[in-house]
C-alpha positions in Angstrom: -32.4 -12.4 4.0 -29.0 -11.1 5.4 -26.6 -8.9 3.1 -23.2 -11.0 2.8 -20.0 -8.9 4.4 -17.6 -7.2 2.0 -14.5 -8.5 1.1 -11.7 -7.0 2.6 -9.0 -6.2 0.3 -5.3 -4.9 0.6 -4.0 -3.6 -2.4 -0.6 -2.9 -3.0 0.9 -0.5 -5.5 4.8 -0.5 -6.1 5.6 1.4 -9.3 7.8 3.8 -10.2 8.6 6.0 -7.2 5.6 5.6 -5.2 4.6 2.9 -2.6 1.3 2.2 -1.3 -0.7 0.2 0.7 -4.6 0.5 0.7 -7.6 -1.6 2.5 -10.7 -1.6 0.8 -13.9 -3.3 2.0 -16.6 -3.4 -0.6 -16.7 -0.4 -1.5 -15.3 1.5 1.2 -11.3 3.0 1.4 -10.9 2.2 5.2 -6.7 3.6 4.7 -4.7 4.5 1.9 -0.8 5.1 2.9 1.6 6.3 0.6 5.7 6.1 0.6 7.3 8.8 -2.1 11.0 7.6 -3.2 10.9 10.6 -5.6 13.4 13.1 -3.0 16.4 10.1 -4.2 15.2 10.4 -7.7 16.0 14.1 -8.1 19.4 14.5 -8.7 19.5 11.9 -11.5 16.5 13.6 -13.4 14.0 10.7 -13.7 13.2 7.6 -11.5 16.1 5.0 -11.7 15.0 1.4 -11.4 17.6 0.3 -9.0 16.7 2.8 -6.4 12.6 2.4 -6.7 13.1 -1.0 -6.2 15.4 -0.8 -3.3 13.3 1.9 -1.8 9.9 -0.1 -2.5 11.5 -3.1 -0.4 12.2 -0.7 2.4 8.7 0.9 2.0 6.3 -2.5 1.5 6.5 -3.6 4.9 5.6 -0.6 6.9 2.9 0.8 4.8 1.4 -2.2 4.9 1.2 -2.4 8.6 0.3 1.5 8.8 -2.8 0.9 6.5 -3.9 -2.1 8.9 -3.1 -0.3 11.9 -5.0 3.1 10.4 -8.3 0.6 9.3 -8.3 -1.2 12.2 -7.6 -4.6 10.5 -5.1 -7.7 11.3 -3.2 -8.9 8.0 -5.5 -12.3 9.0 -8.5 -9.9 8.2 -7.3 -9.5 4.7 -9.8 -11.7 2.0 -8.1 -11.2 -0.7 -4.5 -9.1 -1.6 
């Protein structure tokens, strides 16, 4: 009997001032990258919705190609997001 393949999965985190992208295959953490928006946050004291979701838009994209490029994964890799 052969042991089935993990699923690959990209997981995607985009709350409060903190993006991330992350490939997991079973139970293995092949990359994890992180984007911090907290230096615009500073000044005002607390995370301000309008500029986390700006910077999250800015972020999403290339974390998500770093943690592919990191695991050594294409997005048509990806099982399940």
């Amino acid at each position: 009997m052969t042991k089935a393949s993990a699923l690959l999965t990209l997981g995607i985190e985009t709350s409060c001032d903190e993006t991330s992208a992350a490939l997991v295959e079973g139970d293995r953490v092949l990359s994890n990258i992180i984007a911090s928006s907290l230096k615009e946050h500073v000044r005002y004291g607390g995370v301000v919705p309008e500029i986390a979701s700006r910077a999250h838009l800015e972020a999403l994209l290339p974390c998500v190609h770093t943690a592919l490029k990191k695991a050594h994964r294409k997005l048509k890799d990806v099982d399940l997001v």
